[in-house]
KENU-668170 format. One line per field, with one value per residue (C-alpha): y, z, x; residue number from 1. Coordinates in pm, 1 decimal. Layout:
BEGIN
Y = [Y  ...] .
Z = [Z  ...] .
X = [X  ...] .
k = [NUM  ...] .
// end
This chain:
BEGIN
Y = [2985.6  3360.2  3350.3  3663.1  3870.2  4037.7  4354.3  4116.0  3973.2  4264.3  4474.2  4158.6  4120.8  4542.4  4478.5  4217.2  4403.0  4724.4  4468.7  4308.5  4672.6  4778.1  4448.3  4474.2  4834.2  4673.9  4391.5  4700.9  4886.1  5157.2  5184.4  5128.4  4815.9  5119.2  5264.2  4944.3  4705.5  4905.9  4828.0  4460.5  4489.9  4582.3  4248.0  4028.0  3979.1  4000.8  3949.9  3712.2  3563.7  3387.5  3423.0  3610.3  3518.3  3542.5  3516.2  3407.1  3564.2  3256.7  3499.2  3367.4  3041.6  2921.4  2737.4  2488.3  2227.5  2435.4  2674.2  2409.1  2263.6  2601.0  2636.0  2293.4  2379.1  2708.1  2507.0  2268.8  2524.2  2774.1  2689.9  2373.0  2180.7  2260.7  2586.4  2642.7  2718.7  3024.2  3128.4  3370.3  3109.5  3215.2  3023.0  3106.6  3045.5  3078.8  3037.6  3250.6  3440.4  3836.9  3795.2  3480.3  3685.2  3825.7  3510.7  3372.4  3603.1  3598.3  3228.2  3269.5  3502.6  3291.9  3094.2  3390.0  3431.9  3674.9  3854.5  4213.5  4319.0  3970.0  4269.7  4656.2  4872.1  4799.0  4536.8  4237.8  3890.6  3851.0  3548.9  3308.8  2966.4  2678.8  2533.9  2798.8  2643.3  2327.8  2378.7  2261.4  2556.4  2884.9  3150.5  3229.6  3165.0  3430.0  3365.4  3571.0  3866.3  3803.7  3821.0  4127.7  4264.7  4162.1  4372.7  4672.9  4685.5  4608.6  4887.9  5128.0  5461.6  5538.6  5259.9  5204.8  5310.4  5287.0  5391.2  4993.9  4628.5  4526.6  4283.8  4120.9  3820.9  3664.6  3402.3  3298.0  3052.2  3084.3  2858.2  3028.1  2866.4  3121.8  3334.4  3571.2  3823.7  3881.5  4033.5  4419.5  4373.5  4074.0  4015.7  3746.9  3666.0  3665.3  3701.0  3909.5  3944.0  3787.4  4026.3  3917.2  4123.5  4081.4  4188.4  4374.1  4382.5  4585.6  4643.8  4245.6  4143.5  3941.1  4057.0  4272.0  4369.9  4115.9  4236.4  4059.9  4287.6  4446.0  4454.8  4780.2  4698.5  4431.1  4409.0  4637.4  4522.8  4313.1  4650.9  4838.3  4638.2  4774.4  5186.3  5082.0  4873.6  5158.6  5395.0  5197.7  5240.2  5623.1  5659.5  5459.1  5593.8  5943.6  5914.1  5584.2  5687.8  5696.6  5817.0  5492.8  5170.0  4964.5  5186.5  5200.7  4917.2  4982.0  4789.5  5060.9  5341.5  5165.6  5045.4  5426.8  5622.0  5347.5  5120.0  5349.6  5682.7  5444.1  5372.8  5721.7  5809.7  5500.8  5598.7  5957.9  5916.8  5590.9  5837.6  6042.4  5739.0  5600.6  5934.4  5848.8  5518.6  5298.6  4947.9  4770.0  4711.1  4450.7  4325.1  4317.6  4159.0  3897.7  3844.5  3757.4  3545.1  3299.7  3186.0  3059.8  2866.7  2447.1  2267.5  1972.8  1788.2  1387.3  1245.1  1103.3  745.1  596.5  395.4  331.8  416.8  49.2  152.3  -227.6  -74.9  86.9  322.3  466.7  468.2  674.2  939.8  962.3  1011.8  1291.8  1507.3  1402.1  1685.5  1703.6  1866.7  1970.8  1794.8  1409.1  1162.1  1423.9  1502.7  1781.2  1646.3  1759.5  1695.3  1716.6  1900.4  1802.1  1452.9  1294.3  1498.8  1762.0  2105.9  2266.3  2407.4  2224.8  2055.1  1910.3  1970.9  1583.9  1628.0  1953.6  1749.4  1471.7  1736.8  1853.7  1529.9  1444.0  1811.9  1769.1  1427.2  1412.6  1749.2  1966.5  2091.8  2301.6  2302.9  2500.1  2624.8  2681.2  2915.7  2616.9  2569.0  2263.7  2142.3  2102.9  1934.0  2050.9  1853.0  1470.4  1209.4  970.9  662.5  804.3  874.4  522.0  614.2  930.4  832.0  553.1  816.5  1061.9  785.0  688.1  1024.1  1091.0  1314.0  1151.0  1198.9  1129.7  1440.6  1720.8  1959.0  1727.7  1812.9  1743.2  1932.7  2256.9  2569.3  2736.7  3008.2  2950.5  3088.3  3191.3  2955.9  3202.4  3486.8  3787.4  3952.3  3608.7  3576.7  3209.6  2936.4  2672.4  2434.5  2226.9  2291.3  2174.8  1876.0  1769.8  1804.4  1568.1  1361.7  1320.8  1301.9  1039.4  762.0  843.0  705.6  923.2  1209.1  1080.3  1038.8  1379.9  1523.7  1868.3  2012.7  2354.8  2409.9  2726.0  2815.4  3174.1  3276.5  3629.6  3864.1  3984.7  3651.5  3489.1  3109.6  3293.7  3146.5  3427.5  3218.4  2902.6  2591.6  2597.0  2885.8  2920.7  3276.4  3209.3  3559.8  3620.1  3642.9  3756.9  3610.7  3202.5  3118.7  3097.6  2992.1  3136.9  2904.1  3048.0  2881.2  2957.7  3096.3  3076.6  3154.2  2998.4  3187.0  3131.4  3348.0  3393.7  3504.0  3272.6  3380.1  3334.3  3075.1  3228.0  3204.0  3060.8  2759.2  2618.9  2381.1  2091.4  2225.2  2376.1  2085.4  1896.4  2212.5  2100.1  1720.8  1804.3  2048.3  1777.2  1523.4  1775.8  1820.2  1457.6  1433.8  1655.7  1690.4  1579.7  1368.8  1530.3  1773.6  1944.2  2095.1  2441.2  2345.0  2188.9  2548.4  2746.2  2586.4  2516.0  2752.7  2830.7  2725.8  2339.3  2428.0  2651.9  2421.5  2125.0  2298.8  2451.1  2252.4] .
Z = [-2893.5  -2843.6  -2768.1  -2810.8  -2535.9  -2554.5  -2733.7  -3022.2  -3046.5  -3064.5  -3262.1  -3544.5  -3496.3  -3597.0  -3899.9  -4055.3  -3986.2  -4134.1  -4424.3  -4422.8  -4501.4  -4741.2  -4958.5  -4924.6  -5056.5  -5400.3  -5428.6  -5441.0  -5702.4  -5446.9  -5499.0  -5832.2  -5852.5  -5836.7  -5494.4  -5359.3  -5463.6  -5190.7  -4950.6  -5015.4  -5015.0  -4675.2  -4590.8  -4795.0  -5116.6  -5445.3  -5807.6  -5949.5  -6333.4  -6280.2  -5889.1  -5594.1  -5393.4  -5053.6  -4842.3  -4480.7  -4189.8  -4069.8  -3828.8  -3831.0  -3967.6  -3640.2  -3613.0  -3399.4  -3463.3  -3452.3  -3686.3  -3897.3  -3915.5  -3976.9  -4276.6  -4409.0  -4326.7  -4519.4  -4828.6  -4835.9  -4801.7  -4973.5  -5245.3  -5430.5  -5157.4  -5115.2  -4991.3  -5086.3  -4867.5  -4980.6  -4922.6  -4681.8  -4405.2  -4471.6  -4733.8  -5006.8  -5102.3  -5519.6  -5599.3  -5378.5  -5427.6  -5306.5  -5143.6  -4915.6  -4795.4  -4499.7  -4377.4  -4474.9  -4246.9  -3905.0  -3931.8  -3943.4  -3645.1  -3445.5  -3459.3  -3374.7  -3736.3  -4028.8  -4337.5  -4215.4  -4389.1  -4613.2  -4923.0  -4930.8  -4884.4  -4513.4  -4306.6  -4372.7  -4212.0  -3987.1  -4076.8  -3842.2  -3848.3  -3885.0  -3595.6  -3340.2  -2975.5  -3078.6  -3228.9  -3069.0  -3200.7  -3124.4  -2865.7  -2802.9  -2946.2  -3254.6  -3223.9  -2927.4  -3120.8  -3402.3  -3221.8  -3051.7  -3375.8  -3514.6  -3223.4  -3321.9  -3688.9  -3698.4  -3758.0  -3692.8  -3817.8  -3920.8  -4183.8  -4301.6  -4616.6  -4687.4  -4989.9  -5100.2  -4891.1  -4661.5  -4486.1  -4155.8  -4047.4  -3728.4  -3670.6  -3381.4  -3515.0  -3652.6  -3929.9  -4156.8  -4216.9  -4269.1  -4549.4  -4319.9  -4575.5  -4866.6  -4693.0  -4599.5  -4243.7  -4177.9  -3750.5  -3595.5  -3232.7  -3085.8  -2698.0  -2629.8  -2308.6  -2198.3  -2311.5  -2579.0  -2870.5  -3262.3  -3536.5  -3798.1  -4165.8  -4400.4  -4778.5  -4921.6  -5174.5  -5469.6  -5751.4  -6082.3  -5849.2  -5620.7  -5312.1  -4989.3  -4722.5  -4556.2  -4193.8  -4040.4  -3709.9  -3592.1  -3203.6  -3081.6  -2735.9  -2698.8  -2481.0  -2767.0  -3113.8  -3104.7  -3087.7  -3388.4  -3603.7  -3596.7  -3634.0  -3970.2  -4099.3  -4047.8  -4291.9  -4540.6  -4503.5  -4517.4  -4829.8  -5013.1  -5357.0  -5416.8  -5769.6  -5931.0  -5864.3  -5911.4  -5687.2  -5424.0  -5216.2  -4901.8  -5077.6  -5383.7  -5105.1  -4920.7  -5204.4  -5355.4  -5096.0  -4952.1  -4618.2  -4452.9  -4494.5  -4420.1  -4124.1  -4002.9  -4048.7  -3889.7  -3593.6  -3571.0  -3571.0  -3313.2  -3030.4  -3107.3  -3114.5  -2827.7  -2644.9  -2697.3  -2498.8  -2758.6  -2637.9  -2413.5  -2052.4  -1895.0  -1829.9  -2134.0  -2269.7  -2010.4  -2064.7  -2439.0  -2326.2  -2106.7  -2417.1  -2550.4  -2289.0  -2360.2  -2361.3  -2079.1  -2247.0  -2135.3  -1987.1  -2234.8  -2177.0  -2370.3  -2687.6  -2933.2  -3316.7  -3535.2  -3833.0  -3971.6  -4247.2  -4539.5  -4648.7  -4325.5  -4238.8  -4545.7  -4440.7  -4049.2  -4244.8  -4484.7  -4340.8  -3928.1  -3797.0  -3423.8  -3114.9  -2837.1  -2582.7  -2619.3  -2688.4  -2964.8  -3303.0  -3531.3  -3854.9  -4185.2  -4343.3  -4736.6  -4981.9  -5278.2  -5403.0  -5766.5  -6009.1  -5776.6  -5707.6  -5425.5  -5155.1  -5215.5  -4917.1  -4949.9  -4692.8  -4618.9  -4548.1  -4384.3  -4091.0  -4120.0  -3991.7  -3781.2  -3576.9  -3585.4  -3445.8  -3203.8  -3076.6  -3124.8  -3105.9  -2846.4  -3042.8  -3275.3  -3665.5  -3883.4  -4190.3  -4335.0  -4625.4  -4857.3  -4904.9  -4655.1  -4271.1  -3979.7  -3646.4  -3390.6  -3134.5  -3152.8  -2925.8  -3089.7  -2980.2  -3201.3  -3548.0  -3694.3  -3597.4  -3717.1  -4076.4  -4102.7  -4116.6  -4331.1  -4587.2  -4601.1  -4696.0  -4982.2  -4747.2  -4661.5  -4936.8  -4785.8  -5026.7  -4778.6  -4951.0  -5265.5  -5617.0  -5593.6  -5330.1  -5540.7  -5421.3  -5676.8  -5717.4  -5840.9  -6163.9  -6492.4  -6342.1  -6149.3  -6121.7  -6306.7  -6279.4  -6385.0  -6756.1  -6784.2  -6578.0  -6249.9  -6186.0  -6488.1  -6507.0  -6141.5  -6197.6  -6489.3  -6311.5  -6002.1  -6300.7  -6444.9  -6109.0  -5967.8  -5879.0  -5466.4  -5532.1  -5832.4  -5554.4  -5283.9  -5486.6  -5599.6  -5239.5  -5168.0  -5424.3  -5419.7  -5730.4  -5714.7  -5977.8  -6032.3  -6295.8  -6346.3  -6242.0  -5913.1  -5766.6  -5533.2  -5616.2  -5473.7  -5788.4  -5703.9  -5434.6  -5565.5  -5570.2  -5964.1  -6007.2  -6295.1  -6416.4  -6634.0  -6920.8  -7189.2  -7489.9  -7802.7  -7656.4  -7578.4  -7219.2  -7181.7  -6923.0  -6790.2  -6594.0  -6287.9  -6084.4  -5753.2  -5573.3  -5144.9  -4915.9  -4635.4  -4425.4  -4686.8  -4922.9  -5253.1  -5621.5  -5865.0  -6219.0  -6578.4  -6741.0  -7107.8  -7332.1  -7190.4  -7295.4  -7368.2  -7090.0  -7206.3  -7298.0  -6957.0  -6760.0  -7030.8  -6916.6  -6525.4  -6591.2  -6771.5  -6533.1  -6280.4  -6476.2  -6496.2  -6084.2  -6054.7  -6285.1  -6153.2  -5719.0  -5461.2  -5197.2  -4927.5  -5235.2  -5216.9  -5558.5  -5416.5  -5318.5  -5655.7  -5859.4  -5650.4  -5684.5  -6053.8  -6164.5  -6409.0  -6707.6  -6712.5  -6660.6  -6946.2  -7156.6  -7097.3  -7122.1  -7466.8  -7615.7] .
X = [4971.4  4810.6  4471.6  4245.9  4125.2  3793.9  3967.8  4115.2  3764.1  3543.2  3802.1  3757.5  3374.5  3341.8  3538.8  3340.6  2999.6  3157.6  3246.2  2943.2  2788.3  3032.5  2931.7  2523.5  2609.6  2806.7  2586.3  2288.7  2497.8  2521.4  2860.2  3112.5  3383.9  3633.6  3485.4  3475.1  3844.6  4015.1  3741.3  3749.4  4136.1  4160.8  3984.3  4177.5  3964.8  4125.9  3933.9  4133.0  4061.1  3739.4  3623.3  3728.4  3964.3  4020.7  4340.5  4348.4  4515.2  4752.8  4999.7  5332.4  5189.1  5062.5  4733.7  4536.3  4283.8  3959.0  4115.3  4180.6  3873.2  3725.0  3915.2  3818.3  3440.0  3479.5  3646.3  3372.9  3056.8  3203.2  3463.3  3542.6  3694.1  4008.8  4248.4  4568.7  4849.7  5103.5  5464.1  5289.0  5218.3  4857.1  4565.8  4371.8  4051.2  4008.9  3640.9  3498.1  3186.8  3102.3  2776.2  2922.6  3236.1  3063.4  2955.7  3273.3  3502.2  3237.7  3245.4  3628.9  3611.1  3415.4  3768.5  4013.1  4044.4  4029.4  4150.6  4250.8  4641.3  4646.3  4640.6  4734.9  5016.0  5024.5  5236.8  5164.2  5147.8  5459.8  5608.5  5827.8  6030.4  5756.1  5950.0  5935.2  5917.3  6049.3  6345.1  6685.7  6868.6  6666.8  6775.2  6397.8  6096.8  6036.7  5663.9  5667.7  5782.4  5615.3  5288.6  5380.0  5448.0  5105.1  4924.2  5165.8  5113.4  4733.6  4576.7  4867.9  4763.2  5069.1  5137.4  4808.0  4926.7  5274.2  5424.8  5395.7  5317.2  5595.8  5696.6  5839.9  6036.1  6153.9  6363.0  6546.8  6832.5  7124.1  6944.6  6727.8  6414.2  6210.8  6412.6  6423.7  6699.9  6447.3  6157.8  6204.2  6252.5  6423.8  6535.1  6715.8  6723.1  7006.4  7234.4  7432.7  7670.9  7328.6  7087.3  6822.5  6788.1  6775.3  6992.7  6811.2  6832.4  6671.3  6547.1  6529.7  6247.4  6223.3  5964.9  6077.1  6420.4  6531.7  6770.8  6900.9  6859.3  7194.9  7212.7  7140.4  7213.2  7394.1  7209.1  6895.3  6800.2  6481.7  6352.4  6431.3  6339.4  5978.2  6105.1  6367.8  6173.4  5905.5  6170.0  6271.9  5908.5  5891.1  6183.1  6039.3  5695.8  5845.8  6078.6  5909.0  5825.3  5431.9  5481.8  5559.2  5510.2  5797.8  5993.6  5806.4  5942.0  6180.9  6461.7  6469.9  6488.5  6785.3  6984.8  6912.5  7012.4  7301.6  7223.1  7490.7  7268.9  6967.9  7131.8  7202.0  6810.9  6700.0  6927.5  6824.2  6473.0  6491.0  6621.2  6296.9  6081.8  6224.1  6124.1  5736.0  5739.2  5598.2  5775.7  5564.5  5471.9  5681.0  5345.0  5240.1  5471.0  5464.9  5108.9  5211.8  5463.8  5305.6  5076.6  5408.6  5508.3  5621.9  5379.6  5309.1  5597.8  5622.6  5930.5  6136.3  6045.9  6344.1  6121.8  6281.7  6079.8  6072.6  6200.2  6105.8  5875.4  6123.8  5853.5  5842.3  6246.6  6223.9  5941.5  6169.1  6502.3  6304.4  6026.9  6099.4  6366.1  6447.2  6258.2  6435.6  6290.4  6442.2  6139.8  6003.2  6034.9  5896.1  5687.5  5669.3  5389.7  5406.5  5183.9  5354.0  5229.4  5326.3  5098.5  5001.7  4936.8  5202.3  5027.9  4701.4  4460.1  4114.8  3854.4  3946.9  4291.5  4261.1  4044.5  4263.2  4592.8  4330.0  4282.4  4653.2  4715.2  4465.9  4535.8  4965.7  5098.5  4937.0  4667.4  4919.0  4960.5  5232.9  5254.1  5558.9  5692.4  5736.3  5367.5  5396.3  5267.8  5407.0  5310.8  5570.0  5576.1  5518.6  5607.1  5851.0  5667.9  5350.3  5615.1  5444.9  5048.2  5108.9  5269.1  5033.8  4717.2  4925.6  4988.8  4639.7  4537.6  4798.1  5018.6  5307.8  5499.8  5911.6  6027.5  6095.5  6397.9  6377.0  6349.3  5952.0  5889.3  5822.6  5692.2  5496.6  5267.0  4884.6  5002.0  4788.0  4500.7  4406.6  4586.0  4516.4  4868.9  5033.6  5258.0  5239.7  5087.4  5309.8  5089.0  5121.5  5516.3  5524.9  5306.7  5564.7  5841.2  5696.7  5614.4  5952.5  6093.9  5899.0  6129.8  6179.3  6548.6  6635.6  6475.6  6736.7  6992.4  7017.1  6964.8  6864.8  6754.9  6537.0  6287.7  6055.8  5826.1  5679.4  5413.3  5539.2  5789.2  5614.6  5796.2  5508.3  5712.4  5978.0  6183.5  6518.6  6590.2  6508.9  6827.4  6671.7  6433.1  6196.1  5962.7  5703.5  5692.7  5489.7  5684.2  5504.7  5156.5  5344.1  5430.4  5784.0  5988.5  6363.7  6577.0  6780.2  7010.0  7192.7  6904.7  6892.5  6621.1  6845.1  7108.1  7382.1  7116.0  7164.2  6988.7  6994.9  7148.9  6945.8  7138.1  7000.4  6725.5  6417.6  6230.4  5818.3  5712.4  5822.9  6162.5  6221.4  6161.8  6415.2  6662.7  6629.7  6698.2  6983.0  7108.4  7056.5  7230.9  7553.3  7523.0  7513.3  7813.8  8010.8  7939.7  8181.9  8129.1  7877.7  7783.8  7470.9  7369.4  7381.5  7751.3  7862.0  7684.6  7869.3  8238.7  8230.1  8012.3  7739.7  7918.2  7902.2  7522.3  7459.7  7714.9  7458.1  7105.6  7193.8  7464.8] .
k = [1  2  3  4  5  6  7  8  9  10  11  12  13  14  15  16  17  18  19  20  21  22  23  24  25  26  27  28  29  30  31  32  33  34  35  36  37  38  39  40  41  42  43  44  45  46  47  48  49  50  51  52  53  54  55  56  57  58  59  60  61  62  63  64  65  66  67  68  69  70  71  72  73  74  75  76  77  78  79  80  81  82  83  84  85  86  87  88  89  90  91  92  93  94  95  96  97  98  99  100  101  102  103  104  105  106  107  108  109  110  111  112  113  114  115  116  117  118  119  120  121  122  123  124  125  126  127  128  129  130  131  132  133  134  135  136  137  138  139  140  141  142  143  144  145  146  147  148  149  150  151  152  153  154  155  156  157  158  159  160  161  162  163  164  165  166  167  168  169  170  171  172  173  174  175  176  177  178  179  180  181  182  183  184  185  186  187  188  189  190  191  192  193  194  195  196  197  198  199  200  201  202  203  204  205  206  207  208  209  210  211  212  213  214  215  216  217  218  219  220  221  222  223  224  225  226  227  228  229  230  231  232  233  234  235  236  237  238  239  240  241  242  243  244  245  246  247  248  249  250  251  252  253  254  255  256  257  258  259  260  261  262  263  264  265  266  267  268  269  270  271  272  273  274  275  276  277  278  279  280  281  282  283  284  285  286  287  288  289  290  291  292  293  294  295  296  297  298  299  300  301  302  303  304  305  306  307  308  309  310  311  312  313  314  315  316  317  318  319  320  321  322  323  324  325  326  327  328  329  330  331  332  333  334  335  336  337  338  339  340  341  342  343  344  345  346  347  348  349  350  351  352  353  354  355  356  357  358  359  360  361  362  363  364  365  366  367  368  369  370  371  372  373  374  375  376  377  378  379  380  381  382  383  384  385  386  387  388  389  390  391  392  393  394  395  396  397  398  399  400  401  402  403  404  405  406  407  408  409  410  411  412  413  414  415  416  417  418  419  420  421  422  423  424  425  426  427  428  429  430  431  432  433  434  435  436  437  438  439  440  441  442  443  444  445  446  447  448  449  450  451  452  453  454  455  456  457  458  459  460  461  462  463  464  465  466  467  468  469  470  471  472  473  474  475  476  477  478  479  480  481  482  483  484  485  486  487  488  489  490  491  492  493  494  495  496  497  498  499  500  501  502  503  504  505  506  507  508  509  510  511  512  513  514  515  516  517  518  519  520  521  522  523  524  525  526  527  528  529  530  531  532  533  534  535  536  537  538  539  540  541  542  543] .
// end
């Protein structure tokens, strides 16, 4: 994984000083809340309903032990022991107080950490497939790119304040892991005639108008894709409306003005930015590179894993997906227990995926977009002594892709722009889906919760999606099905009227039920919406 250089280091160590300033002057009332949110913005730290919160750099969702530990240390000390990972690949921190922030981000950046573009109209975290570098079925290694892209957009003078936040995804498979079509620049790596490049899309997003981003170009050489994608920002930064908020995003510019005459712009102004010389070095790039390289990979020594234990055949055949490299496997590790909260890790456990980082997978963690963990690369003969520890520690739930494994946002508990609260609608439905066979038997089955219409559960995309609204002062709660992050992407439809809590999660056993009734052999839900339709759905939730 990228480590910094002295640059990366000291350019981090000045910001948190000239944050650590910027606080002693609020603390001494030297200057107003209003002088000072988009100070604290710029490093990450929102006022949320009853603390401040602060969000954590986790670039394209990579991480190693140390870093890990560091953010258990920081959950312990300074919030209530826990940290919650987001659909961002990054964490959150939700009781945190003003005066420890400083302290807070240089003990982070004594770890190659920080906060810098986790809030503002700038670009954001780049996000990546969790299983970058170990997948079977990647052209290259996104990380790579995503990292380069990181360096580019930090700080870029340019687009340090876009019209609204944006964001970037790489992904180098065919298989979309990442849902790489709903952010607003969405790239796949890809060969051509031998040539490595990506094919870009552009203008997705979920929030108050969700889009799935057309493809503006179906192949930009890898030599190129830094000159283009900056060319794609200068047209949004140049025509993004700044005079009202919910049109601000690139997806309202591209699906106003068409993705053909996007297109043309894009094109236009590449050959000008191509003229400037902005893609880098070979050298550079090669310097990036090597930090990527495979790790010291053993020999594939032939063991075969006991699958004697049926809880454990049932964790391998759930959350274990294969590595590349034969003897290996790539491990999910679940956040989603019976009763919990998605996302969720003690200090505790945070160590714990520290050590089995550390000791079985090269030193390297993952977070993924679904609000879970992944350990990329571990030796098939250590599957049982790494599921052994996981189970001790409450984390080895076998519900990877299943109906429990929700992705939800924090909700009304804490955030101040949320309608209605997911937490407790998640924790019901793990509740009334408890039975691990009832979970299996269903199969694949997508559930993503948001708390208002800005979408952070990503619940447009969800297999079942749900948005919590405020109607008339009462939480209420509209069903959606159809949704897909994945690269057969999709929004889900409102099936009708919404429901209270307890009603709604009524709504998805009954739409369940129907599925189950009504799917063909080799039927994911997904599969059985989409040939039949939503109105054996709608027929069941409301009679």
């Amino acid at each position: 994984m990228y480590k910094y250089d002295s640059y990366d280091q000291q350019m981090v160590d000045n910001r948190v000083e000239e944050f650590r300033d910027q606080v002693k002057r609020r603390l001494a009332g030297q200057i107003t809340e209003d002088q000072f949110k988009p100070l604290r913005l710029m490093n990450g730290l929102y006022l949320q309903l009853h603390a401040y919160m602060l969000r954590v750099a986790i670039p394209y969702g990579t991480l190693d032990s140390r870093q890990m530990r560091m953010l258990a240390h920081i959950a312990r000390t300074y919030d209530r022991d826990y940290g919650h990972f987001t659909t961002r690949q990054n964490l959150q921190f939700n009781w945190i107080k003003l005066e420890d922030t400083p302290d807070i981000l240089a003990e982070l950046a004594t770890v190659e950490m920080h906060a810098i573009q986790t809030s503002g109209n700038c670009i954001r975290n780049i996000s990546a497939d969790q299983y970058a570098g170990a997948a079977a079925d990647e052209v290259a290694d996104p990380r790579i790119w995503a990292e380069l892209l990181r360096q580019w957009s930090t700080f870029h003078p340019e687009f340090t304040y876009l019209p609204r936040k944006f964001k970037i995804c790489v992904i180098g498979a065919d298989e979309d892991r990442a849902a790489m079509r709903l952010h607003d620049i969405g790239i796949q790596l890809l060969e051509r005639d031998g040539v490595l490049g990506g094919r870009i899309h552009v203008g997705g997003g979920m929030g108050r108008t969700p889009m799935i981003a057309p493809e503006i170009r179906d192949f930009v050489p890898a030599d190129d894709l830094l000159s283009y994608l900056e060319a794609c920002l200068r047209v949004y930064n140049r025509y993004g409306r700044r005079d009202n908020i919910y049109k601000a995003r690139i997806k309202i510019l591209v699906h106003e003005i068409g993705a053909e005459e996007y297109r043309r712009q894009v094109e236009e102004e590449f050959v000008a930015v191509k003229a400037l010389d902005l893609d880098p070095p070979k050298a550079e790039f090669d310097r990036i590179t090597a930090m990527f390289a495979d790790p010291a990979f053993d020999a594939d020594d032939g063991a075969i894993v006991d699958r004697s234990d049926p809880d454990f055949a049932l964790w391998l055949d759930q959350n274990v997906k294969p590595h590349k490299r034969p003897g290996y496997a790539i491990v999910n590790i679940s956040l989603k227990p019976q009763g919990g909260i998605p996302g969720d890790a003690s200090s505790a456990q945070m160590d714990l995926m520290a050590d089995l980082g550390e000791r079985y997978s090269f030193d390297e963690l993952r977070v993924t977009h679904a609000q879970n963990i992944v350990l990329p690369h571990v030796r098939q003969a250590d599957l049982h002594a790494v599921w052994q520890q996981l189970d001790a520690a409450g984390l080895a739930p076998a519900n990877l892709d299943l109906i429990s494994d929700i992705i939800a946002c924090p909700g009304l508990d804490y955030c101040s722009l949320a309608n209605a609260r997911s937490i407790p609608l998640a924790q019901k439905i793990t509740e009334r889906f408890a039975d691990p066979a009832r979970q299996r038997d269903i199969g694949e089955l997508k559930v993503k919760i948001s708390g208002c219409i800005n979408a952070c559960g990503h619940h447009h995309a969800g297999h079942i999606g749900i948005l919590g609204v405020d109607k008339k002062g009462v939480e209420n709660f509209q069903l959606s099905l159809g949704g897909s992050g994945a690269e057969d992407v999709s929004l889900g439809k409102i099936t009708g009227p919404g429901f209270d809590e307890d009603g709604v999660v009524d709504a998805v056993e009954r739409v369940t039920e129907t599925y189950l009734g009504l799917r063909e052999d080799g039927e994911r839900f997904l599969d059985t919406y989409r040939r039949v339709g939503m109105t054996p759905f709608k027929e069941a939730i409301y009679g």
